[in-house]
GULUMTOR-198087 format. One line per 2 residues: number of its first residue (from 1); for each residue x, y, z of C-alpha. Coordinates in steps of 0.5 Angstrom, whole numbers, always signed. Layout:
REM residues N
NUM) X Y Z  ... $
REM end
This chain:
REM residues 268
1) -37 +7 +26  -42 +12 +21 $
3) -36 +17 +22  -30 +11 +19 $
5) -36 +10 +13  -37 +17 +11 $
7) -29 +19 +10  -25 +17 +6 $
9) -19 +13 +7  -12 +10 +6 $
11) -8 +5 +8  +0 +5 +6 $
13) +3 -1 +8  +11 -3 +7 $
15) +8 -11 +6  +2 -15 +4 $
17) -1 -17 +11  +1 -12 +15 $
19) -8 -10 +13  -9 -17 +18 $
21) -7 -11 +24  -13 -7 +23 $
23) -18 -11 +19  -24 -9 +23 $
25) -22 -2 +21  -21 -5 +14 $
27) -28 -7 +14  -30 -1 +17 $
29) -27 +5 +12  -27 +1 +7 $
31) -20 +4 +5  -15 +5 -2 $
33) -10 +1 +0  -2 +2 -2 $
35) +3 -4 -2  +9 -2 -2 $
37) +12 -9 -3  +9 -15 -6 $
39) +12 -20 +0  +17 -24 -3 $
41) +22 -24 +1  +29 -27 +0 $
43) +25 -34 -2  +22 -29 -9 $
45) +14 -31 -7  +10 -26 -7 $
47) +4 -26 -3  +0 -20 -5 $
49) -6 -24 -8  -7 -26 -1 $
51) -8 -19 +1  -12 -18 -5 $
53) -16 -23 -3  -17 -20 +4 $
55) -18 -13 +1  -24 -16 -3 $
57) -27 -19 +3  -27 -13 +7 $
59) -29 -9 +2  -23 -5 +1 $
61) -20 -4 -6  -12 -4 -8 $
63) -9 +4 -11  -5 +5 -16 $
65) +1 +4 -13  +1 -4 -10 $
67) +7 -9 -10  +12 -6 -16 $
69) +18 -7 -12  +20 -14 -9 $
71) +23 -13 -2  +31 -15 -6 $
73) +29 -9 -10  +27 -5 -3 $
75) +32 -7 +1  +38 -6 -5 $
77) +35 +1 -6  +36 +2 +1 $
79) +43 +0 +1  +45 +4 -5 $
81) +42 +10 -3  +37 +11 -9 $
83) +34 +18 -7  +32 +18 -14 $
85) +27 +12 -13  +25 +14 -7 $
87) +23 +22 -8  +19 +19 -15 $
89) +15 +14 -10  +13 +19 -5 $
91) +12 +24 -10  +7 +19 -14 $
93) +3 +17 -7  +2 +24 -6 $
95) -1 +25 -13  -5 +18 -11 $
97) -8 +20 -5  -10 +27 -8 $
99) -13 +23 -14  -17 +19 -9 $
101) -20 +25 -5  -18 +22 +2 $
103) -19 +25 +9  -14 +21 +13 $
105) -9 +16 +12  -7 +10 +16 $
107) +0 +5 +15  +6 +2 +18 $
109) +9 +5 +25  +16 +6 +26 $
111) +19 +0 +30  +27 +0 +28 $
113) +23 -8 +28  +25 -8 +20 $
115) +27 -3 +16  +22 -3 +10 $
117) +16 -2 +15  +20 +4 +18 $
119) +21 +7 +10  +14 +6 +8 $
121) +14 +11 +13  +19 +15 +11 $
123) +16 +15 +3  +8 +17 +8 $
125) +10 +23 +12  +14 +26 +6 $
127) +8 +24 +1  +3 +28 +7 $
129) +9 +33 +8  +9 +35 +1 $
131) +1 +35 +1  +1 +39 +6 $
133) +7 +44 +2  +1 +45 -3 $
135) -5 +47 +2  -8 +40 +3 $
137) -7 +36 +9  -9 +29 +11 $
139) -10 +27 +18  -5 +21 +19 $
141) -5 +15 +23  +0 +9 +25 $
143) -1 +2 +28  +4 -3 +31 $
145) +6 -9 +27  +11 -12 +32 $
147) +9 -9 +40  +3 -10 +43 $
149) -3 -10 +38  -8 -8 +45 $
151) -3 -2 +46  -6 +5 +46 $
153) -2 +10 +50  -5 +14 +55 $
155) -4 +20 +52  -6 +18 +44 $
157) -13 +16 +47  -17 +22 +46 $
159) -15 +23 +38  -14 +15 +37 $
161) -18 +10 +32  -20 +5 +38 $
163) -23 +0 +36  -26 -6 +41 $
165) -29 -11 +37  -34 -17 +39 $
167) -35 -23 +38  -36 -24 +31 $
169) -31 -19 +28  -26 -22 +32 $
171) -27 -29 +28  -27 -26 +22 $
173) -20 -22 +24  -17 -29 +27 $
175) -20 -33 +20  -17 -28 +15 $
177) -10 -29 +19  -11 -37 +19 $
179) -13 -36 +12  -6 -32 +10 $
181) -2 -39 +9  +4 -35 +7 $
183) +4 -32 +13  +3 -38 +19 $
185) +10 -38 +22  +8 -30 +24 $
187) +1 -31 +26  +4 -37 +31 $
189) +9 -33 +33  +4 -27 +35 $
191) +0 -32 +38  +6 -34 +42 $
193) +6 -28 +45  +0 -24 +45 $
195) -5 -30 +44  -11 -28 +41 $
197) -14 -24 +46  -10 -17 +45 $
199) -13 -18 +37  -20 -16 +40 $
201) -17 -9 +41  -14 -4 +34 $
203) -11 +3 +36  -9 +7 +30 $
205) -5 +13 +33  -4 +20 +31 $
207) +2 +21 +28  +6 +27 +30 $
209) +13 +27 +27  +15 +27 +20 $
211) +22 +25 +18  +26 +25 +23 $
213) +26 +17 +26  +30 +16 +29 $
215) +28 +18 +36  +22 +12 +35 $
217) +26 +6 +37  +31 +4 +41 $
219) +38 +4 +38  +42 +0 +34 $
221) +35 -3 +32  +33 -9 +32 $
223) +34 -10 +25  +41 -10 +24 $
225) +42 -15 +29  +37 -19 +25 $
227) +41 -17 +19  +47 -19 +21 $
229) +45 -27 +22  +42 -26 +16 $
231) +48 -24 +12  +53 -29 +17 $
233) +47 -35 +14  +49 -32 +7 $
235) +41 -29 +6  +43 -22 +5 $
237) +51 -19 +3  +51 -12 +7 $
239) +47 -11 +13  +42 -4 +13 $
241) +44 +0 +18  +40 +6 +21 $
243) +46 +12 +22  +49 +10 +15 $
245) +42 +8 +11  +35 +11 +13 $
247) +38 +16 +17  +41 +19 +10 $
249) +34 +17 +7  +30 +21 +11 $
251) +34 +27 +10  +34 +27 +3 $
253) +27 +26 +3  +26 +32 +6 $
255) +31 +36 +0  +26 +33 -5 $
257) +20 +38 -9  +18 +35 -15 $
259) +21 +31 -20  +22 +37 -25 $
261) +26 +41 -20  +30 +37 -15 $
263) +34 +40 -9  +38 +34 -7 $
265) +42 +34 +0  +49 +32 +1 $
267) +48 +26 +5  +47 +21 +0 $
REM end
């Protein structure tokens, strides 16, 4: 625990609440916590001062870069190729996680569950890769938002955060959760599947890919199935899909250097 306490650290995140995972962590480490998205969804309600709320319980601060893009705006960006605005945000998180002196960085897994989570990742490990091009390496973690909350593979265990929480912090995790009124319908749906008790235990990962994705989940993804209902409901007027959208993305990312001097690939 002391050890959490005396590193620095950081959260990324693609949406607000996503902290609610890991929030014994979040009181622990204390982290600079990064939105990449304010939560709004297709309604256009941000919910990113419940996540404020949440970070100011727990102790943790929000960083400089926390909910400038609406998920619309995301998923057009993804839509649309928007290499330019993607290698300027993991351009401008790398500087940030540098700014902020961190040691180690947790966020989002990839799932091939939504692809906002899967590009916040993407936007992460290009932010670390471009650090770590310069001489200064982060440890990076991940956690799941859509499997198991308990799951922690066999052989993650000896380099993973692995949290058992009592009682109290157990309570004060399910509060926070109940307490995020924009996000009910996920906690009973997560509580339909899990119920409380696989909450106890949070498990961040150690990340051992960069931006090849693509072999981190079964294939179509899960969110172009999701999608396609969503554009037949008139929701949304094109589907995201891996191999034509964050495929490209990825590739991209790693063609970028900086702002002043971009090498872009052709896959966009």
């Amino acid at each position: 625990m002391e050890e959490l306490r005396a590193r620095r650290a950081a959260l990324v995140i693609a949406h607000p609440g996503h902290e609610l995972r890991v929030h014994r962590w979040l009181e622990l480490a204390r982290p600079v916590v990064f939105v990449l998205t304010d939560g709004s969804g297709h309604a256009g309600r941000s919910r990113l001062s419940s996540t404020t709320a949440v970070l100011e319980r727990a102790g943790a601060v929000p960083g400089p870069l926390y909910g400038q893009l609406s998920d619309r705006s995301l998923y057009q960006a993804i839509l649309s190729c928007d290499t330019d605005l993607f290698a300027g945000l993991a351009e401008d998180l790398a500087m940030a996680l540098d700014a902020a002196g961190v040691d180690y960085v947790a966020g989002d897994a990839v799932e091939g569950f939504n692809p906002g989570h899967d590009v916040c990742r993407l936007l992460l490990n290009a932010a670390l890769l471009r650090l770590e091009q310069q001489g200064r390496r982060m440890e990076s973690f991940e956690f799941p938002l859509d499997g198991p909350p308990q799951e922690c593979p066999e052989q993650d265990r000896s380099e993973a955060i692995l949290l058992e929480l009592d009682e109290a912090s157990l309570q004060r995790k399910l509060e926070a959760a109940r307490a995020y009124e924009e996000l009910a319908g996920e906690v009973e749906r997560a509580y339909g599947l899990y119920g409380w008790e696989p909450f106890r235990v949070e498990c961040l990962r150690p990340v051992r890919y960069g931006l090849a994705i693509g072999h981190r989940f079964q294939h179509p993804p899960y969110y172009e199935s999701y999608g396609e209902q969503q554009v037949a409901a008139g929701i949304y007027q094109e589907v995201i899909r891996f191999q034509n959208h964050l495929a490209p993305l990825a590739a991209s990312l790693g063609c970028h250097r900086t702002r002043e001097s971009l090498t872009l690939c052709e896959s966009c």
